[in-house]
Backbone as JSON, one array per atom type, in Angstrom:
{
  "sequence": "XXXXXXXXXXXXXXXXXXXXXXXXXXXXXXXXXXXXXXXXXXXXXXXXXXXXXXXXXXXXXXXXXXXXXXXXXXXXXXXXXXXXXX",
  "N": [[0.81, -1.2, 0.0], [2.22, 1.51, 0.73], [3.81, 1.43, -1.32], [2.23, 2.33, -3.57], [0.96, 4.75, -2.49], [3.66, 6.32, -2.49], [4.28, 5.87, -5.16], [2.15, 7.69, -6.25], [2.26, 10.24, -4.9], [4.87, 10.84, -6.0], [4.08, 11.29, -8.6], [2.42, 13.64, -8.14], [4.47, 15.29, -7.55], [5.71, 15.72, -9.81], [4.51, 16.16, -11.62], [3.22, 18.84, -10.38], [5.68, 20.25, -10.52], [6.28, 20.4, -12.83], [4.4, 22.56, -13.9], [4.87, 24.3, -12.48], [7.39, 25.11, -14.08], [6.43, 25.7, -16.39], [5.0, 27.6, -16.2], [6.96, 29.58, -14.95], [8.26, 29.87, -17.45], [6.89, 30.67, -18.93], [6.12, 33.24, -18.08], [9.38, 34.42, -18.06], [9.05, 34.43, -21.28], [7.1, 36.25, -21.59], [8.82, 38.5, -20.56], [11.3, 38.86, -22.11], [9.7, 39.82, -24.7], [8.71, 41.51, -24.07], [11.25, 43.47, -23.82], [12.07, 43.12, -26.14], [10.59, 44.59, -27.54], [10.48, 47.06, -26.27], [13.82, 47.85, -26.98], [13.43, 47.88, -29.82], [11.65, 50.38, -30.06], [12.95, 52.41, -28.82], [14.9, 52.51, -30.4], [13.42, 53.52, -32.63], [12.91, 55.6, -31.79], [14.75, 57.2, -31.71], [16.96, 60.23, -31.52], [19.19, 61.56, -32.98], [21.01, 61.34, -36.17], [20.26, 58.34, -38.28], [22.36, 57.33, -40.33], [25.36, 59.26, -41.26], [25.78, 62.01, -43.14], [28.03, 61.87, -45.29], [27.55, 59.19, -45.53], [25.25, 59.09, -46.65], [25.41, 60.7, -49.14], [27.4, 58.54, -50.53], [25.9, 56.5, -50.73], [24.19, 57.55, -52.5], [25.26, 57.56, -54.55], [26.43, 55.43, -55.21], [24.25, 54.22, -55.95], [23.03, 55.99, -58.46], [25.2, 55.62, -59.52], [24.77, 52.92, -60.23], [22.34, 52.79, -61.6], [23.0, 54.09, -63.84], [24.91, 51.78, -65.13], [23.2, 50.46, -65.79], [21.47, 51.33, -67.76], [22.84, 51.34, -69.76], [23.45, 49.56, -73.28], [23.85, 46.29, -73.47], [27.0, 44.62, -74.31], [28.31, 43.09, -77.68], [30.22, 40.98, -78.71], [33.2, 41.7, -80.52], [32.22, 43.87, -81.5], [32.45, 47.33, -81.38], [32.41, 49.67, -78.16], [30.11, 51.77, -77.36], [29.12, 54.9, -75.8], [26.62, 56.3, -75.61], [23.38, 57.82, -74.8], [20.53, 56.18, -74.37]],
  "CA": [[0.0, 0.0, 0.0], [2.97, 2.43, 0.72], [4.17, 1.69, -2.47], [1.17, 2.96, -4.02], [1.01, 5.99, -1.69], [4.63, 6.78, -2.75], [4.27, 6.24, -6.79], [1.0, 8.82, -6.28], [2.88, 11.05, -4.81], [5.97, 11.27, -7.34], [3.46, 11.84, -10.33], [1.65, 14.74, -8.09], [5.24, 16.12, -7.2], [6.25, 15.72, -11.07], [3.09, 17.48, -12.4], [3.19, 20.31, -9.64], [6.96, 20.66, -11.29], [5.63, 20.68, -14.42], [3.44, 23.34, -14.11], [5.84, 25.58, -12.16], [8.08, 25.18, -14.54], [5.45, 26.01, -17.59], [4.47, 29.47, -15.6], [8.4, 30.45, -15.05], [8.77, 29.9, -19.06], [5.77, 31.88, -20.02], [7.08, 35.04, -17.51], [10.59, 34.38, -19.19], [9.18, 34.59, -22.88], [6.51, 37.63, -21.68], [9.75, 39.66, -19.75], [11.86, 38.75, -23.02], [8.84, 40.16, -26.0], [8.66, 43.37, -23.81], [12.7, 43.98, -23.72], [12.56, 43.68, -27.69], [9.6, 45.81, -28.18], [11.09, 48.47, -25.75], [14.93, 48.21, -27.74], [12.42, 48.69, -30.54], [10.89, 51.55, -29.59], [13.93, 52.71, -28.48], [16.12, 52.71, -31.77], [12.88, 54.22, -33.4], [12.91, 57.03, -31.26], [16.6, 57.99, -31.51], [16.91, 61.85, -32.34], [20.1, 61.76, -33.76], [20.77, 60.3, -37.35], [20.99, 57.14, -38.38], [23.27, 57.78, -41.49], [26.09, 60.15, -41.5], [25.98, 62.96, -44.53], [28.9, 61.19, -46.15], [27.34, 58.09, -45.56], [24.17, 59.41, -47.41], [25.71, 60.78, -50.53], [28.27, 57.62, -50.83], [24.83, 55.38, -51.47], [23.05, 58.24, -53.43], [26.02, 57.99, -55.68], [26.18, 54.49, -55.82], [22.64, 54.13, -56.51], [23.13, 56.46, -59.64], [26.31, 54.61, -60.91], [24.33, 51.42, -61.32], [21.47, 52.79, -62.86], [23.83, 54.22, -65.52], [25.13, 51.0, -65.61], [21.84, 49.73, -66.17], [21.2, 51.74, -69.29], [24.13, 50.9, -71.4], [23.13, 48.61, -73.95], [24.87, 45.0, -73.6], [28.19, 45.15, -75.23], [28.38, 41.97, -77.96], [31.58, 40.48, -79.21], [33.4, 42.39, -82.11], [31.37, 45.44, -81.2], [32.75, 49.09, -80.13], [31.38, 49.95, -76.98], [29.64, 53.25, -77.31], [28.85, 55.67, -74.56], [25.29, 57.16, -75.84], [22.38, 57.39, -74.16], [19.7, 55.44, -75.43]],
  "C": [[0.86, 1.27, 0.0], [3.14, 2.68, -0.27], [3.27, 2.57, -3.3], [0.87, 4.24, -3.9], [2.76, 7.22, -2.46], [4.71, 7.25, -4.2], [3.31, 7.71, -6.6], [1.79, 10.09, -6.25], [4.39, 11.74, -5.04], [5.16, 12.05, -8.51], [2.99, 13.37, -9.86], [2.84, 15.27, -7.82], [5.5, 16.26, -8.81], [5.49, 16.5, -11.74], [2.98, 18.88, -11.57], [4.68, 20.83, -10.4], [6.82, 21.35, -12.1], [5.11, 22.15, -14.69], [4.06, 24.61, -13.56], [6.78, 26.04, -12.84], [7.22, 26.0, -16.17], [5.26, 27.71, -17.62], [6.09, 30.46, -16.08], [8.75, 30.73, -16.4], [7.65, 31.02, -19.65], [5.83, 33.24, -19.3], [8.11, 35.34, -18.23], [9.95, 35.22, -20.66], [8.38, 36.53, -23.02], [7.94, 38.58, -21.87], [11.01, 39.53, -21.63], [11.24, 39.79, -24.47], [9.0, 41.62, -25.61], [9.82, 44.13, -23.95], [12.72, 44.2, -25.41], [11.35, 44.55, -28.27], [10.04, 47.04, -27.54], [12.48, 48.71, -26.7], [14.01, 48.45, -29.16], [12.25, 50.27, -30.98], [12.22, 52.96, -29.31], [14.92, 53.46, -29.86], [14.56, 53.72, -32.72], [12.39, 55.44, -32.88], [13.92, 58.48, -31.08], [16.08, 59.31, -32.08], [17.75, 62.41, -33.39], [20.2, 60.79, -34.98], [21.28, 59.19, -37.51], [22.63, 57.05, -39.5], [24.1, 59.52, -40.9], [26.11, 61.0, -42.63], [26.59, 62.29, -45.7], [28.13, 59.76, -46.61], [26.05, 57.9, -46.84], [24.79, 59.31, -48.63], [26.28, 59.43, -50.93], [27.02, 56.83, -51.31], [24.05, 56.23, -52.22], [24.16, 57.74, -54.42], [26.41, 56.47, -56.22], [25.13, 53.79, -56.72], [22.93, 54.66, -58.14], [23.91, 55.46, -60.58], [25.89, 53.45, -61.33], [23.37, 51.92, -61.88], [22.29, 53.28, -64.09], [24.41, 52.87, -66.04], [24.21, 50.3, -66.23], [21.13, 50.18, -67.37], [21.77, 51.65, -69.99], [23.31, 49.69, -72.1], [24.44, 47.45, -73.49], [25.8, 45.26, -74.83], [28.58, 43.45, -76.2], [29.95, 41.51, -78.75], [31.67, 40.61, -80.12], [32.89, 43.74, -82.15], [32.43, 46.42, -80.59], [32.07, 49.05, -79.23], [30.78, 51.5, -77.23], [28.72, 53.76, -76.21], [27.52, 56.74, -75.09], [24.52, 56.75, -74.63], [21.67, 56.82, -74.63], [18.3, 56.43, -75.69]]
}
């Protein structure tokens, strides 16, 4: 009969575990969602810029140089290359 008494009361210590352990994980994941919605919030509140001036033009100017690249006609083998616009 002990025995019986004893298994019982493994499964109800194993399931009270369980369940304490279930809670602590779903505080964890809450206290975790709120830290990346505040760094969030955070970076989209900054005042100062993200980009530097330099940093700006350097990709305006890349930007440009491929679309010019992007309007040259393909250059075919045996061909001059010619620098028109189209």
């Amino acid at each position: 009969m002990s025995l019986y008494l004893l298994l019982a009361f493994a499964v109800l210590l194993s399931v009270l575990t369980g369940v304490l352990l279930a809670q602590l994980w779903k505080r964890h994941e809450a206290r975790e969602v709120e830290r990346k919605w505040q760094e969030r919030e955070r970076l989209l509140d900054r005042r100062g810029a993200i980009a530097s001036r330099r940093e700006v033009l350097r990709r305006r100017s890349r930007a440009s140089r491929e679309a010019a690249m992007r309007r040259r006609r393909p250059r075919l083998p045996g061909q001059r290359q010619r620098f028109e616009r189209r």
